[in-house]
C-alpha positions in Angstrom: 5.8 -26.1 0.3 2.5 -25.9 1.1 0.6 -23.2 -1.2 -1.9 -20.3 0.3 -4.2 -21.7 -1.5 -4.1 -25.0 0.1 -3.9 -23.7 3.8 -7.2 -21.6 3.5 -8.6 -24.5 1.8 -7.6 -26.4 5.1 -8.7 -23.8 7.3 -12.0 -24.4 5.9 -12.2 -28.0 6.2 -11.7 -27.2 9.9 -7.8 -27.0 10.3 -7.7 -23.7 13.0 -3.9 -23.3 12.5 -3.6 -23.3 8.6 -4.9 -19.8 8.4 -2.2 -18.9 11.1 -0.1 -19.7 8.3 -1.1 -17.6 5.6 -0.8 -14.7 8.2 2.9 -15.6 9.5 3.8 -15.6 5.8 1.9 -11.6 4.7 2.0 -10.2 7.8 4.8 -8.0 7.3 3.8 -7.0 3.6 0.8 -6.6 4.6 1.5 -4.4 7.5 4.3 -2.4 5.9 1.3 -1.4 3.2 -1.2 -0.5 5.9 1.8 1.7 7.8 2.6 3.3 4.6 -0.7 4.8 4.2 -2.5 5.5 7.6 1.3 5.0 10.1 2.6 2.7 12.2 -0.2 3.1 14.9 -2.8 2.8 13.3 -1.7 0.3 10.8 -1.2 -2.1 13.9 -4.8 -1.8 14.4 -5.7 -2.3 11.2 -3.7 -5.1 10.3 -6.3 -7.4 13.2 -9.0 -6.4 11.2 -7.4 -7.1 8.1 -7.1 -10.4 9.3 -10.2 -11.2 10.6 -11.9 -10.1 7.5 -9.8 -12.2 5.5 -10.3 -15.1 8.0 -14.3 -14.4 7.6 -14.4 -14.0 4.1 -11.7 -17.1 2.8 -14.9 -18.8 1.5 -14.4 -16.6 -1.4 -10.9 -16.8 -2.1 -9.9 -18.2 -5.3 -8.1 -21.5 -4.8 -6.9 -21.0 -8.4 -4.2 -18.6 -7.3 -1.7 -20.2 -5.2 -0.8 -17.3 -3.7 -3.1 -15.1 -1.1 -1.0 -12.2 -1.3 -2.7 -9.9 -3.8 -6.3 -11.1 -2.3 -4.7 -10.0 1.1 -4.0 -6.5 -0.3 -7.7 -6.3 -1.8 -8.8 -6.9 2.0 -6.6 -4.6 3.5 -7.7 -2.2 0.9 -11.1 -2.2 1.6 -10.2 -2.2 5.4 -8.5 1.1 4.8 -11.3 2.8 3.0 -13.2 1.8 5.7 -10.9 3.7 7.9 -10.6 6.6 5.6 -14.5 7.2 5.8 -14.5 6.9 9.2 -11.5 9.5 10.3 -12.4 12.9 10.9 -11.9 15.9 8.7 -8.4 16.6 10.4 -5.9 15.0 11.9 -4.0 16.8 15.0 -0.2 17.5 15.0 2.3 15.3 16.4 4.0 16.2 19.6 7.7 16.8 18.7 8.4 18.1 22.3 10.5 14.6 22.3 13.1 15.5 20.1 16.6 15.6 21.3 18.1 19.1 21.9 20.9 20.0 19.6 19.9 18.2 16.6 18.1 20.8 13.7 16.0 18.6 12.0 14.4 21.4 10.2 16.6 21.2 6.6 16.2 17.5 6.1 12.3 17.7 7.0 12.0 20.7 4.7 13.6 18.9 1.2 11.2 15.7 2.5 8.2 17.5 3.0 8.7 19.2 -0.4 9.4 16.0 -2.1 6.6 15.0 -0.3 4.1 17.7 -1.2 5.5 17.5 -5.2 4.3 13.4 -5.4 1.4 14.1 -2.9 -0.2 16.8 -5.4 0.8 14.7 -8.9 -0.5 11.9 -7.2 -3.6 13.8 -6.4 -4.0 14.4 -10.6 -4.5 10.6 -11.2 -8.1 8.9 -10.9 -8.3 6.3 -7.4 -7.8 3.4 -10.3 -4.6 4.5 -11.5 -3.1 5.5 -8.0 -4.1 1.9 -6.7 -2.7 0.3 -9.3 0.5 2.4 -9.4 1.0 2.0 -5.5 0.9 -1.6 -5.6 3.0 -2.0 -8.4 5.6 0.8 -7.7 5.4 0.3 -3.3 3.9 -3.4 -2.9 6.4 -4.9 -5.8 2.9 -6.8 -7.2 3.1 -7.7 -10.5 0.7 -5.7 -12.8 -1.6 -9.1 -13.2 -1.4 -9.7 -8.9 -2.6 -6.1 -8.9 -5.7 -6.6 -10.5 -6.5 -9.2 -8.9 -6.3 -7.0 -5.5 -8.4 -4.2 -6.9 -10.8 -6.9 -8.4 -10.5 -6.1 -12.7 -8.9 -7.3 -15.6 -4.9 -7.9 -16.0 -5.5 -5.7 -19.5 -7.1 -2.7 -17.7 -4.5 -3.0 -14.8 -2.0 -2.6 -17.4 -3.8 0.5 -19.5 -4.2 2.2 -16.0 -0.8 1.9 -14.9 0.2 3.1 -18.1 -1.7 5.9 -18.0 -0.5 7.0 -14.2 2.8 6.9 -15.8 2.5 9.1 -18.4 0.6 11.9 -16.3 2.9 12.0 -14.1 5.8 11.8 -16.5 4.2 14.7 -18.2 3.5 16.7 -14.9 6.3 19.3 -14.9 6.3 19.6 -11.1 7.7 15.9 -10.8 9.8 16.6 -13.9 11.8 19.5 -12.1 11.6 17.2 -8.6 13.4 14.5 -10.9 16.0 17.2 -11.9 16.6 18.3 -9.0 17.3 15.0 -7.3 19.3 13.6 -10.2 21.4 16.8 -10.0 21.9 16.3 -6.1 23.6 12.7 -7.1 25.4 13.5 -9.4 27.0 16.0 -6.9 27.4 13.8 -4.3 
């Protein structure tokens, strides 16, 4: 099987569908990470320009790696800063006029949005570094060394920043009490 590696290399000896290639085989990782951060519609968006700015910038892709996919995130990445400075202060609420009649979504969508606000705020405690390296280890399923290569640092500092998430969040007591209470509903069940 061809590597990534070799089809960008390809692509920039002229060869317009290699690069169609390395996008068939991220697109859904790559999407998936977008969606989890900004949702589904505007990940869509942003998953074109993730590819366009990979397509312009493959001239500095590292045809050491065989793999793209951790270069890939480091492009999306920076797309979604982008998108992050350019959003406005708030965001407007959906319209959940939709919603069947009947159905009382209300307890589910209260645990979740407490779940939700607990790993939200201990999130919040860690610095950008950690949370970017935690998020693509713990969501993306990157290695700790494909991980620093998306974020653009050292496999040792990846590894001492991931560490260090960890334990802060390990020693938050909020997430220790979410743990508890989560572990207690399964052992019920």
């Amino acid at each position: 099987m061809t590597t990534d590696a070799e089809l960008i290399g390809r692509s920039l000896a002229g060869d317009e569908e290699a690069f169609v290639e390395v996008i068939c085989r991220h697109e859904r990782a790559i999407g998936a990470y977008l969606a989890r951060r900004v949702g589904r519609e505007a990940a869509e968006d942003l998953l074109g320009e993730v590819w366009v700015a990979a397509f312009e910038s493959r001239r500095t892709y590292d045809r050491s790696f065989g793999e793209a996919r951790p270069w890939l995130y480091g492009v999306a990445l920076n797309r979604l800063r982008h998108y992050w400075r350019s959003r406005p202060a708030e965001d407007l609420v959906p319209d959940v006029t939709s919603m069947a009649n009947g159905w009382d979504p209300w307890p589910a969508v209260d645990a979740r949005v407490d779940t939700q606000a607990v790993l939200r705020a201990a999130l919040t405690k860690l610095r950008p570094e950690e949370r970017e390296v935690l998020t693509l280890v713990a969501w993306e399923d990157l290695t700790v060394a494909d991980a620093a290569r998306a974020l653009r640092m050292p496999a040792g500092t990846a590894r001492r920043l991931l560490h260090q998430a960890r334990m802060t969040l390990r020693s938050a007591p909020e997430v220790a009490a979410l743990l508890t209470d989560l572990n207690s509903v399964k052992e019920s069940k």
